[in-house]
N, C-alpha and C positions, 0 to 999 in steps of 0.2 A: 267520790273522787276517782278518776282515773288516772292511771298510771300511763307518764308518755313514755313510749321506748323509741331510742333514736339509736340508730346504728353509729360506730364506734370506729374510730381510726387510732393509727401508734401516737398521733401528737401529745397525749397527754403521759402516757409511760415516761418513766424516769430507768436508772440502771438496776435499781433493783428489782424493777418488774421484770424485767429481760431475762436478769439472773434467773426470777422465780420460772417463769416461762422454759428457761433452758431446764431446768434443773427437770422441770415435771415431763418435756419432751425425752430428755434422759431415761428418766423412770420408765417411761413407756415401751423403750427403746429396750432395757434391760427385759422390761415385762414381753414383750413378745421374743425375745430372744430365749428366754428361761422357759416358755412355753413349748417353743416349735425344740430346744434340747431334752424335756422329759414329755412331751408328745402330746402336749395338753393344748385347750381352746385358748384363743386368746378372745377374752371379752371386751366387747367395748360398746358406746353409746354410737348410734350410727342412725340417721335419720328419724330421731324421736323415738327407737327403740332400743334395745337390749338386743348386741348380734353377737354369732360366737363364730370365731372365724378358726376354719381347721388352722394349725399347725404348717402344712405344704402351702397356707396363701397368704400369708402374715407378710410375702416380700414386699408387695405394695407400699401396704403399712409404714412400714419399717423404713423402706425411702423415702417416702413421706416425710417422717419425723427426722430423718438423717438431715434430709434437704432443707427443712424446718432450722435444727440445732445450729449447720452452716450458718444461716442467715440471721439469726439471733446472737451468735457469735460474733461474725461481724458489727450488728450494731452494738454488741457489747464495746468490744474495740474500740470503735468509732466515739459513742460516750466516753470510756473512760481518757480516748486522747484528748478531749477537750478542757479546756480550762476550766475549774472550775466558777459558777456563778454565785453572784451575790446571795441566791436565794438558797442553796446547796448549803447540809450542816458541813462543818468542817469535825470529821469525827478522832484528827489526829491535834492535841491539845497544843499551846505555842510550848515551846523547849523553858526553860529558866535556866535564867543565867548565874 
């Protein structure tokens, strides 16, 4: 059996993948900053290998993931203004009267 791999677009995320997305951009965000303040590598997976990047060149990085969080944010936004669908739980129970 072979496995087909087809590349992936956002259509299929919902809000809580976004959330997850933000949340691990965050992380990464904290991680190189806690890096470059006690002067250590920041490591990360980078073209199929293991790289460790000094401390003085994380700024890249770092706007990267900023610029990332911005635009996940917004689509957070965006999701949660919309009305909720038929298909969506409703995870807030009806009131009793």
């Amino acid at each position: 059996m072979k496995t087909k791999i087809e590349d992936w677009d956002e259509s299929f995320l919902d809000l809580e993948d976004y959330q997850v997305e933000r949340a691990a951009n965050n992380a990464a965000i904290d991680a190189i900053r806690r890096a470059r303040r006690f002067g250590s590598k920041y490591v990360i997976w980078e073209n199929d290998r293991v790289k460790e990047v000094p401390p003085e060149e994380t700024g890249p990085y770092e706007k990267a993931l900023l610029e990332s969080v911005e635009r996940i944010s917004a689509k957070i936004a965006e999701l949660q203004a919309q009305k909720p669908n038929a298909l969506e739980l409703n995870d807030k129970p009806d009131k009793l009267s």
